[in-house]
C-alpha positions as CSV (number, residue, x, y, z in Angstrom):
1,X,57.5,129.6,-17.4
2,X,55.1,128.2,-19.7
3,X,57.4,124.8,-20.2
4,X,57.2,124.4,-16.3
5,X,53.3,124.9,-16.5
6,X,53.0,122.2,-19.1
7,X,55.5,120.0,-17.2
8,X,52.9,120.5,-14.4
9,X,49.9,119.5,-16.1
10,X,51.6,116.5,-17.3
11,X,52.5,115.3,-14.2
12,X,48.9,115.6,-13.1
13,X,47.8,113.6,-15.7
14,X,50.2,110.6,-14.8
15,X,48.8,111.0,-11.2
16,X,45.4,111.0,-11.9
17,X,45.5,108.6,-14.5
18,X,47.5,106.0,-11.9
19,X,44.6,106.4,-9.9
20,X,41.7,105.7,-12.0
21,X,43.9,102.5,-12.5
22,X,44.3,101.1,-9.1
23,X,40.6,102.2,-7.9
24,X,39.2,100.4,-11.1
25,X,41.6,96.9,-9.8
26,X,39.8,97.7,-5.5
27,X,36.4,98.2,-6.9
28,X,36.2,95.5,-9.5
29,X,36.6,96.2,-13.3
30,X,36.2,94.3,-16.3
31,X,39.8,93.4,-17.2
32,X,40.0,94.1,-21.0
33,X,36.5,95.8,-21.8
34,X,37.7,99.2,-19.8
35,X,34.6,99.3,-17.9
36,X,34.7,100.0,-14.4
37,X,31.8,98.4,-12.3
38,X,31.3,99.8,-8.8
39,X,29.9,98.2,-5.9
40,X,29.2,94.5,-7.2
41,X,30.4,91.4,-7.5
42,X,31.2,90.0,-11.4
43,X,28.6,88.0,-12.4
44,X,28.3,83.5,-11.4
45,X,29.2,81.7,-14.2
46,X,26.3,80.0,-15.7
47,X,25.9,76.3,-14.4
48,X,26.9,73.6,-16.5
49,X,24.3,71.6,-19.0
50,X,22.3,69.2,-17.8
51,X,22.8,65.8,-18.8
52,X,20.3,64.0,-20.2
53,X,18.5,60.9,-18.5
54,X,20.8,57.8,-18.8
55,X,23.7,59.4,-20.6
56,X,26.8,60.2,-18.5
57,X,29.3,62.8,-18.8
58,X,32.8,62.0,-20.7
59,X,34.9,60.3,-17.5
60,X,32.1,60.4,-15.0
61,X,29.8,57.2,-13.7
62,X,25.9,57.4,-13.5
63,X,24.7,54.7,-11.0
64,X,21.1,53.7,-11.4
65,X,18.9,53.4,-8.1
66,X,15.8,51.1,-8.1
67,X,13.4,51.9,-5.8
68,X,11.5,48.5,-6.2
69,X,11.9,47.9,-2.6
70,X,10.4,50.7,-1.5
71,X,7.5,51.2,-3.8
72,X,4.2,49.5,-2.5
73,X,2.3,47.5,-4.7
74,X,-1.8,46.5,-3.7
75,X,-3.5,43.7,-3.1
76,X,-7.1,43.5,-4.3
77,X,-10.3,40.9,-3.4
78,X,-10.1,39.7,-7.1
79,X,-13.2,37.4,-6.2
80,X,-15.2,36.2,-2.9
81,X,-17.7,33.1,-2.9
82,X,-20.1,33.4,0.4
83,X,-19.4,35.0,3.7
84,X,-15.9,36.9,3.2
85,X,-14.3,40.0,5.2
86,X,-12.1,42.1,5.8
87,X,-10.0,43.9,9.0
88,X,-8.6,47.6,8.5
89,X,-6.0,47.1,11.0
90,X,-7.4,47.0,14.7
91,X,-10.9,48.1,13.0
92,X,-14.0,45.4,13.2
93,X,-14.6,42.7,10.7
94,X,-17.2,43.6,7.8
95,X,-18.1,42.2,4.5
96,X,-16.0,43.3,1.5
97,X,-17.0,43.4,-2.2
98,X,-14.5,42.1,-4.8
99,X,-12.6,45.0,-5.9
100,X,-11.3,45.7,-2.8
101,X,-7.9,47.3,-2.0
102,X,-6.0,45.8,0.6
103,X,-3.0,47.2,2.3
104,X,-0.4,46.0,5.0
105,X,-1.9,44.8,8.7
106,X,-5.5,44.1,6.8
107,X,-6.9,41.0,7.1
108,X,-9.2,38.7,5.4
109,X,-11.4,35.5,6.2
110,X,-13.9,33.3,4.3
111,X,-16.5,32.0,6.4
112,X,-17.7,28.3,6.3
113,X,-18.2,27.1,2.5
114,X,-16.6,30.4,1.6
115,X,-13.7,31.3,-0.5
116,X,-11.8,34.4,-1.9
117,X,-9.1,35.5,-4.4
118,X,-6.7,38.0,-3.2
119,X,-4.4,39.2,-6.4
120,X,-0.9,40.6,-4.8
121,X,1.1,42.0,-7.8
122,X,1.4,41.1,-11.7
123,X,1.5,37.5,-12.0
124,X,0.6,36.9,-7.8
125,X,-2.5,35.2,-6.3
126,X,-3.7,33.8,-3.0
127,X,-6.8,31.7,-3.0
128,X,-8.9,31.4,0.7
129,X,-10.3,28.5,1.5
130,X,-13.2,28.2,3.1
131,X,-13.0,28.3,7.4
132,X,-9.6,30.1,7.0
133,X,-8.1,33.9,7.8
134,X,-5.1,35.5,6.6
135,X,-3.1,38.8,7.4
136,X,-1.2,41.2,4.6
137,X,1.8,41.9,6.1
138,X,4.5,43.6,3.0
139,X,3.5,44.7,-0.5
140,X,6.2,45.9,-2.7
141,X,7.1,46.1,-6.2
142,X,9.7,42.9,-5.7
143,X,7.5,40.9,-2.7
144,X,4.2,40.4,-1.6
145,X,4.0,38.6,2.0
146,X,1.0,37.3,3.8
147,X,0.1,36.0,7.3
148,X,-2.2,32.6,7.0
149,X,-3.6,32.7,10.7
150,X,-5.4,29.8,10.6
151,X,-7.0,27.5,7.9
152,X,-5.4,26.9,4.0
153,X,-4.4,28.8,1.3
154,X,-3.2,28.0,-2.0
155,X,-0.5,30.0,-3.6
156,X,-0.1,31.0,-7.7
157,X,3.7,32.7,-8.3
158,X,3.9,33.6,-11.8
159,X,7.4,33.9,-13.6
160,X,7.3,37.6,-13.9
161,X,9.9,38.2,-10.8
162,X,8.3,38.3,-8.3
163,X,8.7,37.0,-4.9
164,X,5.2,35.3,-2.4
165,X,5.8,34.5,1.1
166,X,3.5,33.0,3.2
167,X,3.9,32.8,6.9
168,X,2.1,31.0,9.4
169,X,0.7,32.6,13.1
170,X,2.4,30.8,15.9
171,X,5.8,30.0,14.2
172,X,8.5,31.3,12.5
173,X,8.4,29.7,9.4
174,X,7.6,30.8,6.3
175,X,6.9,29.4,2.7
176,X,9.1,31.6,-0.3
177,X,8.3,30.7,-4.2
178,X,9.7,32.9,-7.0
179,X,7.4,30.7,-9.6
180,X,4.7,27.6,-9.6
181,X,2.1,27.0,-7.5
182,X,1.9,25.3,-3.2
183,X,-0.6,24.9,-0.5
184,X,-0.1,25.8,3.4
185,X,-2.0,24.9,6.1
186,X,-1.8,25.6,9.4
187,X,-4.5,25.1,12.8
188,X,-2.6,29.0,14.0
189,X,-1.1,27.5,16.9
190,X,2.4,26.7,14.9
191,X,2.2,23.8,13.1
192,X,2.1,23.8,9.6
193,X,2.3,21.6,6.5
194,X,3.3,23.2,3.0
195,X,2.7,21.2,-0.3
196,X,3.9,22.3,-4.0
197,X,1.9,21.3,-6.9
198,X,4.1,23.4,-9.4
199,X,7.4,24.8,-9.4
200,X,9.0,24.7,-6.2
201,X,8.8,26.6,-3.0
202,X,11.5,27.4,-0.2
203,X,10.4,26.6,3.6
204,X,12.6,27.8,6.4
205,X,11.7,27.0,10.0
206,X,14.2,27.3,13.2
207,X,17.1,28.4,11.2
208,X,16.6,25.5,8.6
209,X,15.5,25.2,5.4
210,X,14.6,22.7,2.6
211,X,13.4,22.7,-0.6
212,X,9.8,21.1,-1.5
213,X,9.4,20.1,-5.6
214,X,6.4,19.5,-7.3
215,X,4.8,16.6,-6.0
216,X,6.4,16.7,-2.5
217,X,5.5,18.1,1.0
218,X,6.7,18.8,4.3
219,X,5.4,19.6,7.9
220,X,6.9,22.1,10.5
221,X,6.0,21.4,14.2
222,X,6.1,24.4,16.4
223,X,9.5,25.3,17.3
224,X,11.4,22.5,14.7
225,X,12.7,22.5,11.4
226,X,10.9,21.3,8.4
227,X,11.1,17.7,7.8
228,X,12.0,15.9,4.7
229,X,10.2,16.9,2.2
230,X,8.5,13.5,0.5
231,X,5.9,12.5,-1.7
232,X,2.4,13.7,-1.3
233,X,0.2,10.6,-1.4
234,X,-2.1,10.3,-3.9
235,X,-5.2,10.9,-2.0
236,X,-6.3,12.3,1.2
237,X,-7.1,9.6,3.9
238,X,-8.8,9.7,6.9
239,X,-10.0,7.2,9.2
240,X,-12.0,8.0,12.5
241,X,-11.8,5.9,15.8
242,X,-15.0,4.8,17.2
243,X,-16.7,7.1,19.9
244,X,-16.4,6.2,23.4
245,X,-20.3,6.1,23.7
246,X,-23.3,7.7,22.0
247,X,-25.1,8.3,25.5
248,X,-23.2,10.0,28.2
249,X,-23.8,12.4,31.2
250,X,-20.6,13.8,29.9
251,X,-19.9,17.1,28.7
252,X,-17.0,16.3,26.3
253,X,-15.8,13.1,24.1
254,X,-12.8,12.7,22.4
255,X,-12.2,12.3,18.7
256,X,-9.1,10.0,17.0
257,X,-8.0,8.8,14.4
258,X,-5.7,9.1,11.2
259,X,-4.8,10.9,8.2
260,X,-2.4,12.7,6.1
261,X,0.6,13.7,8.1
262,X,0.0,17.4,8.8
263,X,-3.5,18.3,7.8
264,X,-6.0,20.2,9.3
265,X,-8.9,19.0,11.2
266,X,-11.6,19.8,12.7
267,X,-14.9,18.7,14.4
268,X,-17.0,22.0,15.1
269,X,-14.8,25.2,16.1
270,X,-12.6,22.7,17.7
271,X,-9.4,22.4,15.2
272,X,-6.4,20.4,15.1
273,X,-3.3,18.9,13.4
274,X,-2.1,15.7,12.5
275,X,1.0,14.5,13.5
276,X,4.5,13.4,11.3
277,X,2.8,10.2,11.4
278,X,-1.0,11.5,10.6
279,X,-2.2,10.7,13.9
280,X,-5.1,13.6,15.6
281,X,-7.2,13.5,18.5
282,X,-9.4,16.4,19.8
283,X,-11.5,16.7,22.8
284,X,-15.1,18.4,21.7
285,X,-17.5,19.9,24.0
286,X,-20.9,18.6,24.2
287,X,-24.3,20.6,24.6
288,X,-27.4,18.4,26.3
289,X,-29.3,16.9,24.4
290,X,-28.3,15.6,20.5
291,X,-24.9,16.0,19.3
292,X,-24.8,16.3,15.5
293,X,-20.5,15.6,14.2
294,X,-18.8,15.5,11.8
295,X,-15.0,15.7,10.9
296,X,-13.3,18.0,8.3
297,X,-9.9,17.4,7.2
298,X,-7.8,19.7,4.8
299,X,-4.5,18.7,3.7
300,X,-1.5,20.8,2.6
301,X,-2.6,20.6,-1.3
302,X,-5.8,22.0,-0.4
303,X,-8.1,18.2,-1.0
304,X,-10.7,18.3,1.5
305,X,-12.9,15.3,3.5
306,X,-15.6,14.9,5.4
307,X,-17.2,11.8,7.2
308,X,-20.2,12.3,9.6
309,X,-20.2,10.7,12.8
310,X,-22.7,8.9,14.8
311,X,-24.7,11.3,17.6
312,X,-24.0,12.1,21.0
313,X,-26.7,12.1,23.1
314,X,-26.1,14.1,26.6
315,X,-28.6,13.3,29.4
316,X,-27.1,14.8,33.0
317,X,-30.2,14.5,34.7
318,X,-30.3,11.5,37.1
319,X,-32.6,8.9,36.8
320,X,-35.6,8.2,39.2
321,X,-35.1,6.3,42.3
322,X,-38.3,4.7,43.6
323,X,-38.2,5.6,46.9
324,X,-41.4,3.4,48.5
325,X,-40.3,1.1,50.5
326,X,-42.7,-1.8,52.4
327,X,-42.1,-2.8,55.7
328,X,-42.9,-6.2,56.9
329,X,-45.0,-9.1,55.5
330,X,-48.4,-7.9,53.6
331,X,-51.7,-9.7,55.9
């Protein structure tokens, strides 16, 4: 009786014992440590060291992303010399300071016998002449580019990298230098003339391009490719046709003559460019009374001449007719 009692008891154990077992394996036990955890999930592994900056893991690749495309530089008034102002966007034209920050779609013009400095990025500058407006149009870490909308710039590229382009209203071209230094010039109605004092400077126009050296220059009309590049002359010349007539009842007379293929000129607000072969002519309005002129040209290099011409006096009003009148023979 008692050996079947303990037989009993024995067998309990084993039963009871086999189900510790298999509810420790359903509810999630610590294989090896004995301990039974109930109602949770073992514990994440911890997460794997962090490399450090620019060292990779045995067998794996770390590719470096620049983000000098993306990351905008400024543009500053470094310097302005008379009447000079700036355009926030759509926003009205007032005067600026130097110091200035500039960002894309501002704009900036230097009024007559005015000039400013426009720094765009280590080693960058663009330098205003006077009568002339220009638009910021891209600043990043790699490229600064710039809208001349009418007059002449001239352009300072440093060696540090960086990339200037200079594009011209009314045309698709557009002057690219990596290093030295080049004038543009443009009247805004898509002709343009690019010279390079220093360095070199790429212009592409109407899916061409060509390359202008130190010393050379070439002209884009509106709508063609550049021309040959040749060699800048060694002075600006300009010679003026005589006026049609320094009295008129006219309200307009029409000014000709020749210069350097490609420059700028103008007589009053009336602006023009010569031609491949450095011919201009421009019709100017006339007020009554004395007409004071005088013709400024501009080339690509940035040389500038002026030559005054004779006035233009405007009378409309009819002269007197004696009307009297005698009839017959006097007594």
């Amino acid at each position: 009786m008692t050996r079947a009692i303990v037989v009993v008891l024995l067998l309990a154990l084993v039963v009871v014992g086999l189900g510790v077992a298999l509810s420790g394996r359903l509810l999630g036990d610590d294989p090896g440590t004995g301990t039974v955890v109930i109602g949770t999930n073992p514990p994440p592994p911890p997460p794997p060291p962090t490399p450090s900056p620019g060292i990779a893991e045995p067998g794996t690749t770390t590719t470096t992303t620049s983000s000098s495309s993306t990351t905008l530089s400024s543009a500053t008034v470094a310097s302005a010399r008379g009447k000079v102002q700036v355009r926030r966007g759509e926003g009205e034209w007032q005067d600026v300071p130097p110091g200035a920050v500039l960002g894309p779609d501002d704009a900036v013009r230097a009024g007559r016998n005015a000039e400013a400095t426009l720094r765009l990025g280590d080693g960058v500058e663009v330098r205003l002449s006077p009568r002339s407006e220009l638009s910021v149009r891209e600043l990043t870490e790699a490229v600064s580019r710039v809208r001349l909308d009418e007059g002449h710039v001239t352009a300072v590229v440093g060696t540090g990298g960086r990339t200037l382009r200079v594009q011209a209203r009314g045309s698709d071209a557009e002057a690219e230098s990596k290093g030295g230094t080049f004038g543009v010039v443009t009247d805004g109605k898509g002709t343009l003339a690019v010279a390079a004092t220093t360095g070199s400077v790429r212009v592409s126009a109407a899916g061409s391009a060509v390359d202008v050296n130190a010393g050379q220059a070439t002209t884009v009309d509106a709508g063609k490719a550049p021309s040959t590049p040749t060699a800048m002359p060694t002075s600006l010349f300009l010679k003026v046709g005589e006026l049609a007539a320094t009295q008129t009842n006219q309200t307009a007379t029409t000014i000709s003559g020749t210069t350097s293929p490609g420059a700028i000129v103008r007589v009053g607000d009336q602006v023009a460019t010569s031609d491949a072969r450095g011919r201009f002519a421009l019709k100017v309005p006339l007020k009554d009374g004395r007409n004071d002129l005088a013709v400024e040209v501009v080339d690509a290099s940035g040389r500038r001449q002026d030559q005054a011409l004779p006035a233009v006096t405007v009378d409309r009003v009819k002269p007197p007719i004696d009307a009297a009148v005698q009839w017959g023979r006097p007594n």
